[in-house]
NUMI-110097 format. One record per residue (C-alpha): residue number from 1; residue in one letter; chain; x, y, z. Coordinates in steps of 0.25 Angstrom, whole numbers, plus 5000, padded with zeros to 4 digits. Layout:
N
+-----+----+----+------+------+------+
|   i | aa | ch |   px |   py |   pz |
+-----+----+----+------+------+------+
| NUM |  A |  A |    X |    Y |    Z |
...
+-----+----+----+------+------+------+
END
This chain:
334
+-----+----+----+------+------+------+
|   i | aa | ch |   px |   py |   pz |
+-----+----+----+------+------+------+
|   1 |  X |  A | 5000 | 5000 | 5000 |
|   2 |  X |  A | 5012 | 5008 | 5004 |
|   3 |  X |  A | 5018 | 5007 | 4990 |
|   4 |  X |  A | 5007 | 5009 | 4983 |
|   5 |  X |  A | 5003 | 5021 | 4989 |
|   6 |  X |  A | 5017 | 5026 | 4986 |
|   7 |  X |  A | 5015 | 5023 | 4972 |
|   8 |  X |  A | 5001 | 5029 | 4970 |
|   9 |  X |  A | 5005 | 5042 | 4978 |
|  10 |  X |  A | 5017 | 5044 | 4968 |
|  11 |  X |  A | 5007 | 5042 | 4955 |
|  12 |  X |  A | 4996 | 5050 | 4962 |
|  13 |  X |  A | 5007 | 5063 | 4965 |
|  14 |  X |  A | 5013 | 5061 | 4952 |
|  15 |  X |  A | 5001 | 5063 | 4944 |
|  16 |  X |  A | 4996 | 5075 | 4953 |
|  17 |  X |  A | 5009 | 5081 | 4948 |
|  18 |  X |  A | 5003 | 5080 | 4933 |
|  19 |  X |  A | 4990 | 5084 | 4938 |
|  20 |  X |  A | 4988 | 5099 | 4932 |
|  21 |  X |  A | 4989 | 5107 | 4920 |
|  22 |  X |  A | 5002 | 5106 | 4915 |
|  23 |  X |  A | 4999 | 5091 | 4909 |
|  24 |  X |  A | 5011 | 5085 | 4916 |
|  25 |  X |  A | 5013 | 5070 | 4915 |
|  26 |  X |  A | 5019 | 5059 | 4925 |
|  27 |  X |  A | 5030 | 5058 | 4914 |
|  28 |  X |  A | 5033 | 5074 | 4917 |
|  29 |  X |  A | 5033 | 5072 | 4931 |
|  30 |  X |  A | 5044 | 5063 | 4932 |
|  31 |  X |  A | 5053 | 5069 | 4920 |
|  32 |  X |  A | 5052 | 5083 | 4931 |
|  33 |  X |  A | 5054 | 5074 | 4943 |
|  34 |  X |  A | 5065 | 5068 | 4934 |
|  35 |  X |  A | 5072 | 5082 | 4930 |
|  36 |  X |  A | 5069 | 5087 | 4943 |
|  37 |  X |  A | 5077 | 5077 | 4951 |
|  38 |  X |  A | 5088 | 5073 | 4941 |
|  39 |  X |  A | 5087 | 5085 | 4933 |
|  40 |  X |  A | 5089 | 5086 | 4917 |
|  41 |  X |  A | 5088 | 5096 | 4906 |
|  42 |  X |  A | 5072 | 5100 | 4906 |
|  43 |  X |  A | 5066 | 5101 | 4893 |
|  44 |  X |  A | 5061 | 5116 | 4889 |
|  45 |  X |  A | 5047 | 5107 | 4885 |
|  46 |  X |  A | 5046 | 5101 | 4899 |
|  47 |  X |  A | 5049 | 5113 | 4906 |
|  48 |  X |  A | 5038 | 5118 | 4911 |
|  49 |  X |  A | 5031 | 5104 | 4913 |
|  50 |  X |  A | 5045 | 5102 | 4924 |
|  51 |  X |  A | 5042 | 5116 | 4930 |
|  52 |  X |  A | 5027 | 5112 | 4933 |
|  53 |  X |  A | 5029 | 5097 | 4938 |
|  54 |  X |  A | 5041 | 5103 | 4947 |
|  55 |  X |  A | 5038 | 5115 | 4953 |
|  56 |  X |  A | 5023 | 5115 | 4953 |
|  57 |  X |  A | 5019 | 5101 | 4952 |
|  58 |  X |  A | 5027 | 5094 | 4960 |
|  59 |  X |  A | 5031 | 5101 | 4973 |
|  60 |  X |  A | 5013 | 5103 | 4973 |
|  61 |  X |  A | 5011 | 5088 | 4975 |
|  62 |  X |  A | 5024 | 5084 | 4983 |
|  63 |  X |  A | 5017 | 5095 | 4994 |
|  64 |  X |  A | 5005 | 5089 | 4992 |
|  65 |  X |  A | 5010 | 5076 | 4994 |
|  66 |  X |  A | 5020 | 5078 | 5005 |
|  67 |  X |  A | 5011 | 5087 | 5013 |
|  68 |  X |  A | 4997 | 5077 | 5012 |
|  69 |  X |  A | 5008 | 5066 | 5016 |
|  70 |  X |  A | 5014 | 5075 | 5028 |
|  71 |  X |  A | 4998 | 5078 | 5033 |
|  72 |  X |  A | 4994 | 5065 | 5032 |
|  73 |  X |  A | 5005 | 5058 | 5042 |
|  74 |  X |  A | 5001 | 5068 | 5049 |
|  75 |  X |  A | 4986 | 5065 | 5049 |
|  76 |  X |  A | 4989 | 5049 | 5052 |
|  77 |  X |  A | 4999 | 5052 | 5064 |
|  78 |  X |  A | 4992 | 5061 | 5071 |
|  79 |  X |  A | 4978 | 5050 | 5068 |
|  80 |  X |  A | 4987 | 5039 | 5073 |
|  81 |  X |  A | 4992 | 5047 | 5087 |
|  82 |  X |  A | 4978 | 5050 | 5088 |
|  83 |  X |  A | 4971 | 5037 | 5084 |
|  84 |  X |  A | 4961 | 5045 | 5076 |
|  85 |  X |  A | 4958 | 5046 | 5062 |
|  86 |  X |  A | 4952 | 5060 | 5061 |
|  87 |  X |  A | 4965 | 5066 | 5066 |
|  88 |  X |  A | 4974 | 5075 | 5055 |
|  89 |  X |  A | 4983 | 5087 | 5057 |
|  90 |  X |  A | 4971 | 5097 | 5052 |
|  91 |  X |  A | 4960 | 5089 | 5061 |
|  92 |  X |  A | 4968 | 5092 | 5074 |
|  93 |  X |  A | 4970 | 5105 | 5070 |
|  94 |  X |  A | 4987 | 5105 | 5068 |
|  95 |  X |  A | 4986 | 5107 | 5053 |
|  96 |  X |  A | 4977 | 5121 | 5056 |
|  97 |  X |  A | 4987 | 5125 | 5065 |
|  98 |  X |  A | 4997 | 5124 | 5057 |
|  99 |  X |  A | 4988 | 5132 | 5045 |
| 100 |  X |  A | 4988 | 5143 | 5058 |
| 101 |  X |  A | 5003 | 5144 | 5060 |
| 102 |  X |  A | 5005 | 5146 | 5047 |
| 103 |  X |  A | 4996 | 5155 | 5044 |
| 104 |  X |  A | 5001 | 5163 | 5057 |
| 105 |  X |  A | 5014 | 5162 | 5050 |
| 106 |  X |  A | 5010 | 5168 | 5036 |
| 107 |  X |  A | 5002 | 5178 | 5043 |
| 108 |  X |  A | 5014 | 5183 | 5051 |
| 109 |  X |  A | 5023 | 5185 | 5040 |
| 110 |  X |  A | 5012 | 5190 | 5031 |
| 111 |  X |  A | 5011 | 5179 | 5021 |
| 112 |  X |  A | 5025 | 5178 | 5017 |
| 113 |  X |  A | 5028 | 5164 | 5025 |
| 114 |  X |  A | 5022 | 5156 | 5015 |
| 115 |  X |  A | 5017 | 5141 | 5017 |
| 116 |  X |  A | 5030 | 5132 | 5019 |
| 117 |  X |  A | 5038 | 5145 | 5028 |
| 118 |  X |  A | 5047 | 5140 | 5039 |
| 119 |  X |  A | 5038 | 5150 | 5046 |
| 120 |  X |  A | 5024 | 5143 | 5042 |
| 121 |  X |  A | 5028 | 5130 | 5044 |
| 122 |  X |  A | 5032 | 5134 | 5058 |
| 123 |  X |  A | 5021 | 5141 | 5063 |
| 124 |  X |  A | 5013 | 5129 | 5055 |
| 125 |  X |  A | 5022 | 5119 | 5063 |
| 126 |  X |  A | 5020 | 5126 | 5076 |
| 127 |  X |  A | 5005 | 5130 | 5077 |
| 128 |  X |  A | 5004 | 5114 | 5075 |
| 129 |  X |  A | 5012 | 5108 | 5084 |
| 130 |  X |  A | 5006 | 5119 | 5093 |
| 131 |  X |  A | 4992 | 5114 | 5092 |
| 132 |  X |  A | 4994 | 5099 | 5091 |
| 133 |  X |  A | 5001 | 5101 | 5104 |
| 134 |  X |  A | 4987 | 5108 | 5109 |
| 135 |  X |  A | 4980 | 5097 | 5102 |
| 136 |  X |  A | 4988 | 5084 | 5107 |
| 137 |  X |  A | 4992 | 5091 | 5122 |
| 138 |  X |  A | 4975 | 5095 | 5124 |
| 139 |  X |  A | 4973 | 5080 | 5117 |
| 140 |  X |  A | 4981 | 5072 | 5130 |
| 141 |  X |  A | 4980 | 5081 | 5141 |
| 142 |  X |  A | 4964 | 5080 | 5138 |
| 143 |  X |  A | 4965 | 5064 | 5133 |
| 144 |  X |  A | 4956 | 5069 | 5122 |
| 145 |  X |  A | 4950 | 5057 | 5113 |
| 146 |  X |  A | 4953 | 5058 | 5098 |
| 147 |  X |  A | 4941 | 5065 | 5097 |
| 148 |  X |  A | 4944 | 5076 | 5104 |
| 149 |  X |  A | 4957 | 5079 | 5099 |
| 150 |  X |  A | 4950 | 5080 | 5086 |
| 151 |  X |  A | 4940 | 5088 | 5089 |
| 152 |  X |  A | 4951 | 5098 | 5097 |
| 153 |  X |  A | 4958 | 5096 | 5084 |
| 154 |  X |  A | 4945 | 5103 | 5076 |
| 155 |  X |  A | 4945 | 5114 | 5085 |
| 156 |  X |  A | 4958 | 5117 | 5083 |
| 157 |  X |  A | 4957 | 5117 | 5071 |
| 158 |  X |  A | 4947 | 5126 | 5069 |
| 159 |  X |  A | 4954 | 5137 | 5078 |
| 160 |  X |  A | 4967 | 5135 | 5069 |
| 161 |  X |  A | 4958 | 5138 | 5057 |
| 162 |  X |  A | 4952 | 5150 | 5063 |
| 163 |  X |  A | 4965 | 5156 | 5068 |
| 164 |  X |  A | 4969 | 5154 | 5053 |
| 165 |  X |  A | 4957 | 5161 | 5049 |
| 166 |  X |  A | 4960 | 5172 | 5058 |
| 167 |  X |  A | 4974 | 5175 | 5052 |
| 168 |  X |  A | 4970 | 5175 | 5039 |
| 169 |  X |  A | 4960 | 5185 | 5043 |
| 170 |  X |  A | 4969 | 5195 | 5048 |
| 171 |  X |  A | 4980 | 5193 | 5036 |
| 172 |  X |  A | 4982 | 5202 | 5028 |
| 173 |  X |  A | 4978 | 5199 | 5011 |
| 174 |  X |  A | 4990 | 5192 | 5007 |
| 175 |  X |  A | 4995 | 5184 | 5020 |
| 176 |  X |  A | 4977 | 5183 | 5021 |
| 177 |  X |  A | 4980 | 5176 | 5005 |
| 178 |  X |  A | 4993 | 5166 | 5009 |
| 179 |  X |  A | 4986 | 5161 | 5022 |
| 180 |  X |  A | 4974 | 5157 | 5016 |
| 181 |  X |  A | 4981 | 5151 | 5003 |
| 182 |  X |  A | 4988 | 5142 | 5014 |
| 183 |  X |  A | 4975 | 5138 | 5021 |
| 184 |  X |  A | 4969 | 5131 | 5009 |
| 185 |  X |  A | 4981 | 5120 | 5010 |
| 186 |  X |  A | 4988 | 5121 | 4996 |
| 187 |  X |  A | 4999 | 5116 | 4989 |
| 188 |  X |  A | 4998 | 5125 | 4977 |
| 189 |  X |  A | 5014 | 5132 | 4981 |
| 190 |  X |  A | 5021 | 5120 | 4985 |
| 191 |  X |  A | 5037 | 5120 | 4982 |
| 192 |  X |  A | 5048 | 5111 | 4984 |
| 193 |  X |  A | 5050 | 5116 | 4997 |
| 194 |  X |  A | 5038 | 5114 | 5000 |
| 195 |  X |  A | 5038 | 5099 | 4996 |
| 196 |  X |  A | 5052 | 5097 | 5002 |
| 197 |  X |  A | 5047 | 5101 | 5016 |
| 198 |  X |  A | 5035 | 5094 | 5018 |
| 199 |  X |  A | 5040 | 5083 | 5010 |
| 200 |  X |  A | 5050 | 5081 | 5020 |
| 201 |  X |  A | 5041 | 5082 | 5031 |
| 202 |  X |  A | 5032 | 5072 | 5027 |
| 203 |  X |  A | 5044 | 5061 | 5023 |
| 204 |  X |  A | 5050 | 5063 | 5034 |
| 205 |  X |  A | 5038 | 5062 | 5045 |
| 206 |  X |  A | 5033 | 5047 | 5038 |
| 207 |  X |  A | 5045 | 5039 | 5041 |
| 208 |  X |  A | 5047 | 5046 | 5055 |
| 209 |  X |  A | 5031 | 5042 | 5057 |
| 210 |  X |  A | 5034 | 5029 | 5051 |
| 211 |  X |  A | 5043 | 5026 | 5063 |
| 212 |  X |  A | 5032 | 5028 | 5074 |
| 213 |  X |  A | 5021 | 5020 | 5067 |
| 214 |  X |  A | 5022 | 5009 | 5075 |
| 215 |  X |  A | 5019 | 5019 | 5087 |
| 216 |  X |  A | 5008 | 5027 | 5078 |
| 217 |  X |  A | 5001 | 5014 | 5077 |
| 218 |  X |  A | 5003 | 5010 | 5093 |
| 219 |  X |  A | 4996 | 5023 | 5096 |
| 220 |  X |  A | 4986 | 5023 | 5084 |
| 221 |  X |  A | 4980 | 5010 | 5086 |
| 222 |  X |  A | 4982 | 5006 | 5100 |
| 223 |  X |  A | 4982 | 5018 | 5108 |
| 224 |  X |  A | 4993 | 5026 | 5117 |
| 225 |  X |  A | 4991 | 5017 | 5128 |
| 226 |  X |  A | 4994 | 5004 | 5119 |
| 227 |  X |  A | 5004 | 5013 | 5112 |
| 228 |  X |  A | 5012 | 5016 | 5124 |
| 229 |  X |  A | 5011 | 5000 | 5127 |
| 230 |  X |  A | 5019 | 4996 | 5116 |
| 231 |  X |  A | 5030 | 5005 | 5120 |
| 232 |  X |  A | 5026 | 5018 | 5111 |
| 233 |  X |  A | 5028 | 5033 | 5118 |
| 234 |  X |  A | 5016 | 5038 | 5114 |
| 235 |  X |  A | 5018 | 5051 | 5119 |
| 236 |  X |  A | 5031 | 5054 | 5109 |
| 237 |  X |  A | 5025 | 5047 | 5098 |
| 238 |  X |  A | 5013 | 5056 | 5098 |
| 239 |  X |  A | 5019 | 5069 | 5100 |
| 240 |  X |  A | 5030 | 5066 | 5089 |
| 241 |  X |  A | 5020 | 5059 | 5078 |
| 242 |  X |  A | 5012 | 5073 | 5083 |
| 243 |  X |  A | 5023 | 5082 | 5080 |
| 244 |  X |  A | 5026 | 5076 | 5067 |
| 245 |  X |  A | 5011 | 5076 | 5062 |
| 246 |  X |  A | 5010 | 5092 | 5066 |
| 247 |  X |  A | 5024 | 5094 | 5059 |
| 248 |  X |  A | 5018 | 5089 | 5047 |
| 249 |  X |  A | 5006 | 5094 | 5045 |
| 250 |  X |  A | 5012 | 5109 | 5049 |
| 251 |  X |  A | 5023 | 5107 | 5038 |
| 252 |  X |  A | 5010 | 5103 | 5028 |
| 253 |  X |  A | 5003 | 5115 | 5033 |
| 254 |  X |  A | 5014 | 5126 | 5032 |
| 255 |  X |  A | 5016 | 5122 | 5017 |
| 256 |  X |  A | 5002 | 5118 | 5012 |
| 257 |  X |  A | 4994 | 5124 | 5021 |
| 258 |  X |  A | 4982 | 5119 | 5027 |
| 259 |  X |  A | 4978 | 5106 | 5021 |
| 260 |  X |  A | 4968 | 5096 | 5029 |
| 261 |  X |  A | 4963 | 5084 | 5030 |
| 262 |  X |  A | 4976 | 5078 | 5024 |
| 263 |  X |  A | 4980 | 5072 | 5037 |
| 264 |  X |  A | 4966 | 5067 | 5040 |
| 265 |  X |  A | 4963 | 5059 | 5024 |
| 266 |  X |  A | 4976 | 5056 | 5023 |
| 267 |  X |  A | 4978 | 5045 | 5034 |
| 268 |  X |  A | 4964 | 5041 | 5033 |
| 269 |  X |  A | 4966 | 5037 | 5017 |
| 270 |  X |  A | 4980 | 5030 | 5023 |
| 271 |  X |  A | 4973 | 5023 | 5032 |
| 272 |  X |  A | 4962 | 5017 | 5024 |
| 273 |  X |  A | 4970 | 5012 | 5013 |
| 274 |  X |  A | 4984 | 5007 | 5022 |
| 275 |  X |  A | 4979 | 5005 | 5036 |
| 276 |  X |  A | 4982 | 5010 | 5050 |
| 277 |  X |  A | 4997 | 5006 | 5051 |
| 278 |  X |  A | 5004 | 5019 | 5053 |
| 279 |  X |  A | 5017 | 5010 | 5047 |
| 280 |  X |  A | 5009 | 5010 | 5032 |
| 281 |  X |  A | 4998 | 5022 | 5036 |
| 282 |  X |  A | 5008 | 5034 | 5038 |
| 283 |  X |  A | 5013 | 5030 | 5025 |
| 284 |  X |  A | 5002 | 5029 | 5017 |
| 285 |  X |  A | 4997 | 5041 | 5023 |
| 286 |  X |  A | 5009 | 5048 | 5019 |
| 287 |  X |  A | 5003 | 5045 | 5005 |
| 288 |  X |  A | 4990 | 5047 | 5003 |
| 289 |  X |  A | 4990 | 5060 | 5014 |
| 290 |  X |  A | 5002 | 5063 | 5002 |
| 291 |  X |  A | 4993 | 5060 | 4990 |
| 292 |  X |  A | 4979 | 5066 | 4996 |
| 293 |  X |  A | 4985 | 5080 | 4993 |
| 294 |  X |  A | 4992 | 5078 | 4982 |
| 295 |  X |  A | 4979 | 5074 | 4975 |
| 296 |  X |  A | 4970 | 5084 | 4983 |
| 297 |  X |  A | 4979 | 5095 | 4979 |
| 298 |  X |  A | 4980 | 5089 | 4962 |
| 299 |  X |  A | 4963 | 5090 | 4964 |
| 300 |  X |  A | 4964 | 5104 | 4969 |
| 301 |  X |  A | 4974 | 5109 | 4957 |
| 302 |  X |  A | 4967 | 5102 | 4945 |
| 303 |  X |  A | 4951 | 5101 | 4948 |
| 304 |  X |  A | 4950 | 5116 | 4947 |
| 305 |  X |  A | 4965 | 5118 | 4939 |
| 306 |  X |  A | 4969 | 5130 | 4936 |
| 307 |  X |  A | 4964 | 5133 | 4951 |
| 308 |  X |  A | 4970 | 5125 | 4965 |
| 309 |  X |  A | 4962 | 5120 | 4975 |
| 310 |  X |  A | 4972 | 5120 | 4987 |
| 311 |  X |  A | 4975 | 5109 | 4992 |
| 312 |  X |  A | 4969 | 5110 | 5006 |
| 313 |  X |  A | 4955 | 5112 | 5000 |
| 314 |  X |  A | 4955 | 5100 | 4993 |
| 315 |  X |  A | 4960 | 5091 | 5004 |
| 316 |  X |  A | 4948 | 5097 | 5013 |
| 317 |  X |  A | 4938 | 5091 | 5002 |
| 318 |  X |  A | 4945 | 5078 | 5002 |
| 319 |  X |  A | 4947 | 5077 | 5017 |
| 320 |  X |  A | 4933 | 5080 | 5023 |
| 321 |  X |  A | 4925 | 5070 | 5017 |
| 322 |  X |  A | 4936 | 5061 | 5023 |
| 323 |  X |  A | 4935 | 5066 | 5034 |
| 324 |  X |  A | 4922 | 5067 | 5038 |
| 325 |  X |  A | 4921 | 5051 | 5032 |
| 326 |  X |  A | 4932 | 5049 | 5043 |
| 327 |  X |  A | 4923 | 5054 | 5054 |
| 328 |  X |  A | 4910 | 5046 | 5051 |
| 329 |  X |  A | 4918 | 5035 | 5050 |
| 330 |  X |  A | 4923 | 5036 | 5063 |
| 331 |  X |  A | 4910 | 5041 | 5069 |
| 332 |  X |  A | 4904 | 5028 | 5063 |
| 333 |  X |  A | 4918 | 5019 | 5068 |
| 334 |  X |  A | 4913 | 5024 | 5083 |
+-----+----+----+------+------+------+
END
C-alpha cells in the first residue's frame, strides 16, 4: 500500500504540473527536471515551456504538497496523543493562532514581512506554541475528556478569528489587502525558498515521528495508564510529539497561510485506506495530507482558469462535508 501510494502520488503531482494553460506534457516535465538538475543547453523553442514548468509550476505543487504533508502528520499525532479523530491543528484552535501572529507581524511592519519572514514565521510559531500550552495545561490540570478539549479548541478558535478580524479592521488599505490575501490559504506565490523550507520541515519530522510509533500507538489504543505499563514516558512523549505538531503546522501557516481541514481529512483518508498502525498510517498520511492539496489547489487554478480560487477556500469545501460525515458517524458509534 505504502508503494503504491508513493507511486500514485508522484503521477498525480506530475500531471497537476501540466494541468494549465501553457499545454505542458509529462515529456516536458521531466526534460525541465532534467535540464534543471543536470543542466544542458536549452532550446530557444522550449524556453518558455522550461520558465513555466520551473519557476511557476513546479515550486506551486512541491508547496502544496509538502505543506498538505507537514499539516497532516500534524493532524494524525495530535489525533493519536488525544485518542480522538476529530482533532487537527485548526480544530483545536493552534493553526488560527498562528494565522493571528502572523497577522500581528504583517500588521506591525505595515505589510512589508511577507508570508514566509523569519518574523512571521516566529510570531506564527510562538502565538502557537502559546495557546497549545493554554489548550493541553487547561486539558490536564481539569482532566477534560476529548470532548471538551474540542469544544475549548472551538472557542478558541473563534477568539483567534476574531482577533484576526480586529487587526484587519484597524489596517490601513495595503497591510488591510496582504492580510487578507494571506487569510484565504494560498499557494499562488510560492518559490523555492518556500518549497526548500517546509519541505525540509515535513522530511525531516516523518522519520523522527516514525521513531515514537510504537509509543503513538501504546498511547493511542490503549491508554496513558496502559501506556506508561509498558514502559512508555507518557509525559515527554506527548509534549515533544505536541511541539512537533505545533511547529509544523505554524511553519505551513507563515507560508501559506491559513488552510484548514487538512490536518482533519488527511489522516482520516490515511486511516481508511491503511489502517490505524502509526508504523504505515504517518506515512500514508504524509501522502494523501500531500496529495489532497495538491489536487485541491489544481481544481482552484483550472475550474474557473484565468481566475484562482485560493487554496484554503477549496480545502473548506472539501473538508466539511468530511467533516460533518465524521461527526455523525461517531455520534451514531456512541
Amino acid at each position: 500500500m505504502l508503494w503504491t501510494g508513493t507511486a500514485v502520488a508522484v503521477l498525480v503531482t506530475a500531471w497537476c504540473v501540466t494541468a494549465g494553460t501553457s499545454n505542458a506534457g509529462f515529456l516536458d516535465v521531466w526534460r525541465s527536471i532534467r535540464l534543471a538538475v543536470l543542466g544542458g543547453t536549452l532550446p530557444a523553442d522550449f524556453a518558455q515551456t522550461y520558465s513555466i514548468i520551473t519557476n511557476l509550476r513546479l515550486p506551486r505543487v512541491l508547496l502544496a504538497f509538502a505543506a498538505g504533508a507537514a499539516l497532516s502528520l500534524a493532524g494524525v499525532v495530535m489525533q493519536g496523543l488525544l485518542r480522538n479523530p476529530l482533532v487537527s491543528p485548526f480544530t483545536l484552535g493552534v493553526s488560527p493562532a498562528a494565522a493571528f501572529g502572523a497577522a500581528l507581524a504583517i500588521l506591525l511592519t505595515g505589510g512589508s514581512a511577507g508570508s514566509g519572514s523569519w518574523l512571521v514565521i516566529g510570531s506564527a510559531l510562538g502565538a502557537a506554541l502559546a495557546v497549545s500550552a493554554v489548550v493541553l495545561g487547561l486539558a490536564s490540570a481539569k482532566a477534560m475528556s476529548a470532548a471538551t478539549l474540542l469544544l475549548l479548541g472551538i472557542a478558541l478558535t473563534q477568539l483567534f478569528e476574531a482577533m484576526t478580524a480586529a487587526l484587519q479592521f484597524v489596517a490601513d488599505e495595503n497591510t488591510l489587502q496582504a492580510i487578507v490575501r494571506w487569510t484565504f490559504g494560498s499557494v499562488n506565490d510560492a518559490n523555492w525558498n518556500d518549497v526548500m523550507v517546509v519541505g525540509a520541515c515535513a522530511v525531516l519530522a516523518l522519520p523522527l515521528l516514525l521513531w515514537f510509533a510504537r509509543d503513538l500507538n501504546a498511547i493511542a489504543f490503549a491508554g496513558d495508564d496502559a501506556a506508561k505499563s509498558l514502559g512508555v514516558n507518557v509525559t515527554t512523549v506527548r509534549v515533544g510529539l505536541i511541539i512537533v505538531s505545533v511547529v509544523l503546522a505554524a511553519v505551513v501557516v507563515s507560508f501559506c497561510g491559513v488552510i484548514g481541514f487538512v490536518g482533519l481529512v488527511g489522516p482520516h483518508i490515511a486511516r481508511l485506506a491503511i489502517g490505524a498502525d502509526h508504523r504505515y498510517l504517518l506515512p500514508f498520511s504524509f501522502l494523501t495530507g500531500g496529495l489532497l492539496l495538491v489536487v485541491a489547489d489544481t481544481i482552484g487554478r483550472t475550474i474557473l482558469a484565468p481566475s484562482v480560487i485560493p487554496v484554503g477556500i477549496v480545502v473548506a469545501f472539501i473538508g466539511a462535508p468530511i467533516f460533518i460525515n465524521l461527526i455523525l458517524t461517531r455520534r451514531a458509534a456512541q
